[in-house]
N, C-alpha and C positions, 0 to 999 in steps of 0.2 A: 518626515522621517518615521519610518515602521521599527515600534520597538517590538522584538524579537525575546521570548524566553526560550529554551530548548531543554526539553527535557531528553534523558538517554546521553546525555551532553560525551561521556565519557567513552562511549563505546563507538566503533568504527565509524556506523552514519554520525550517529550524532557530532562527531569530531570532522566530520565533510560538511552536516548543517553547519556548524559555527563559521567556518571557514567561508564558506560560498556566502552565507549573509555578513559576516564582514567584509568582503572584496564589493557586495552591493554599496552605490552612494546614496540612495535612499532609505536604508537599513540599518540598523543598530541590536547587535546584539547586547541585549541590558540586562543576562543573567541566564545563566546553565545550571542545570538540576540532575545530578545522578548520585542519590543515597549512598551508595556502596564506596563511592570516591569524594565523599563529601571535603571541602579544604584545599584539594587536589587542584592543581592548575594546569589547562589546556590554552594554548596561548600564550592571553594573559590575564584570562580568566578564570577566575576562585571559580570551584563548583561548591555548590547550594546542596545541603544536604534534603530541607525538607520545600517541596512545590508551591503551599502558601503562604509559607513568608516569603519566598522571594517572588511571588507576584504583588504581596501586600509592599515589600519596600521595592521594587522595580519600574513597577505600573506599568506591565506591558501591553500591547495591540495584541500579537498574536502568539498563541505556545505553537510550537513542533515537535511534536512527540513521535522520536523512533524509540520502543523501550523493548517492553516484552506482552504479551498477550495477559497477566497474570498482572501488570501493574496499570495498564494505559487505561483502562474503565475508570479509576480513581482518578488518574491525574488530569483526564477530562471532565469529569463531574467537577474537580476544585477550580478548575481554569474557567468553565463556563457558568461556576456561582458565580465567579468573580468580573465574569464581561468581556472575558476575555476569548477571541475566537479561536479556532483550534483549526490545525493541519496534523492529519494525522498519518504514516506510513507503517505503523505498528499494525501486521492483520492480526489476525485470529479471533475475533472479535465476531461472538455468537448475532446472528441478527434479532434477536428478541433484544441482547446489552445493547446492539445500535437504535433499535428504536425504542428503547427506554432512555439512553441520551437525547436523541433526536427529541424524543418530550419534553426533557429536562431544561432544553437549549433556551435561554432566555430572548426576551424580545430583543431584538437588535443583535444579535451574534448569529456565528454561522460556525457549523461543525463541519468540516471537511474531510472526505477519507479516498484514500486515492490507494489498491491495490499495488501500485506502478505508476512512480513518476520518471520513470525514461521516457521519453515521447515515442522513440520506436517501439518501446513495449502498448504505449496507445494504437498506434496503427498496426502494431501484428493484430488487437484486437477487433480491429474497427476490419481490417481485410479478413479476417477470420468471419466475423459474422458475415461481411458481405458473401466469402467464398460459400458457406452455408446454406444458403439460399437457394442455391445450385446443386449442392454436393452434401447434403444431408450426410450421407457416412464420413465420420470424423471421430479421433479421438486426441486427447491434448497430453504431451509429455512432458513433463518443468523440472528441473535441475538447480539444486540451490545447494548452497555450503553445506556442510553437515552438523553445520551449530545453528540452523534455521529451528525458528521455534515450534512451526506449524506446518502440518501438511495433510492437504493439497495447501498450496500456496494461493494466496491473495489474488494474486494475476490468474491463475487457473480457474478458480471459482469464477472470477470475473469473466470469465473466455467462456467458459459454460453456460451461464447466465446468457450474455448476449449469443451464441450458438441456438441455447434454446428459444429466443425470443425469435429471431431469425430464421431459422427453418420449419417447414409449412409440416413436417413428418418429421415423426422418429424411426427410422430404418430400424428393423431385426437387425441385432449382431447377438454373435456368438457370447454366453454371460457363465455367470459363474457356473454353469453345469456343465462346462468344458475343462475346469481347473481340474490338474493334476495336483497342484501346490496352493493351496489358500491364500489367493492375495495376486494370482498372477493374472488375473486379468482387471485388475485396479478397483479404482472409486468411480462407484456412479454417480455423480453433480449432475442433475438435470438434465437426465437420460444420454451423457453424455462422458464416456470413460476416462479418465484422468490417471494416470502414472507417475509419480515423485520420486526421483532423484536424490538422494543428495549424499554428496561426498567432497572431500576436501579438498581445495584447488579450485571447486567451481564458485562462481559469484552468485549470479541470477540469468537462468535462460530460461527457454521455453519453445516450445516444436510442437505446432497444430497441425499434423498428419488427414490429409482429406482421400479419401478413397472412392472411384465410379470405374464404370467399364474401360476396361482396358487403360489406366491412368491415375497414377494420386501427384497431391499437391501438398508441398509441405510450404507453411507458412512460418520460419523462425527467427525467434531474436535471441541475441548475447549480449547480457552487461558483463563487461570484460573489468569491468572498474567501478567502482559505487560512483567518482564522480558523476556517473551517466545520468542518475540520479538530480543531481543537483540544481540543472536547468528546470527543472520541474518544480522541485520545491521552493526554487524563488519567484518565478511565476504562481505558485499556490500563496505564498506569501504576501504578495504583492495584490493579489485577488482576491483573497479570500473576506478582504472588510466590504468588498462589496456583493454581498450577498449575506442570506438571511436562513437560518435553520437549517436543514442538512443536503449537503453536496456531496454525492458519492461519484467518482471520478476523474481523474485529470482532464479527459476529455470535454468535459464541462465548461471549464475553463479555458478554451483554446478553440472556443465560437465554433462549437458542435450545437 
């Protein structure tokens, strides 16, 4: 049995994490942490106001932290004093904070961070880098709610990232000395332009626009539902003790 802590316990994911690792038979939810709804009961689960006692009286296997950008540094740092391995979907998270974690991570634990745990949001990414290869000119569009904390999003970055790993050039486009209005031709992530969205009604999508002669290709995905989510992070859950110091990817996990 995987004991499970969940921090963010109270807020949309977090209320899909509880749910989906209680429906697992191998899983046990044995305590939820969100400060602000400390007492509050989801389920039929008291939430935890503070993250180290209820890992000192719960003894869990692994946290899941969906929080905010401004608290998930801390509440990995206490989770991985304590032995305990981390799944994490909270992005925003500077790469210097991740590998200052990644140092911190003690022997026998494993920090895991996954941009996008939809599996179609895996392979828009994994066919994005492949279409790259080929189709150098590309830029990426993500759409997220309008109470997202961070932008570019987690999955954009991540799409950039491998783009850039993947393509042999970076084409000339057209860059900021074209803008009539500052800001309209987006963020550059690793010579590759990014666009954010966000507005209310939407969940989580993303549109990888590829441009060549005479022809583009657009590669996109919609989570229409957070559940979409959810297959991912019991697979990360269920994985993630085996493995050692830091795992960035769902793809990882899923014998890439």
């Amino acid at each position: 049995m995987i004991r499970v802590i969940v921090t963010g316990a109270a807020g949309k994911m977090g209320r899909e994490v509880l749910s989906a690792i209680g429906a697992e038979p191998d899983m046990q939810v044995v305590a939820a942490v969100d400060p602000l709804h400390a007492g509050e009961t989801v389920g039929d689960i008291v939430l935890a106001a503070d993250l180290a006692t209820a890992i000192d009286t719960a003894s869990p296997d692994v946290l899941v932290d969906f929080t905010h950008p401004s608290v998930v540094e801390q509440n990995v740092r206490v989770a991985l004093t304590a032995g305990v391995h981390c799944v994490v979907g909270t992005t925003g998270l500077s790469p210097d904070v991740v590998d200052s974690l990644a140092e911190s991570c003690p022997k026998g634990t494993c920090l895991f961070l996954a941009p996008n745990f939809a599996i179609g949001a895996v392979l828009m990414m994994r066919f994005a880098a492949d279409a790259a290869r080929f189709m150098p000119y590309v830029e990426v569009i993500e759409l997220h709610h309008d109470r997202k904390a961070d932008a570019p999003s987690g999955t954009a970055l991540r799409t950039a990232a491998l783009i850039a790993a993947a393509r042999t050039s970076v084409p000339a486009a057209p860059g900021r000395e074209t803008e009539i209005a500052e800001g309209a031709r987006g963020a550059l992530v690793d010579d590759v332009t990014i666009h954010s969205v966000r507005l209310p009604g939407l969940v989580a999508h993303q549109e990888v626009l590829f441009g060549g002669q005479g022809q583009t290709l657009s590669i996109r995905h919609d989570s229409i539902d957070r559940t979409s989510f959810m297959p991912g992070v019991v697979l990360a859950v269920r994985e993630v003790g085996k493995h050692r110091g830091l795992v960035i990817g769902l793809e990882r996990l899923m014998g890439e």
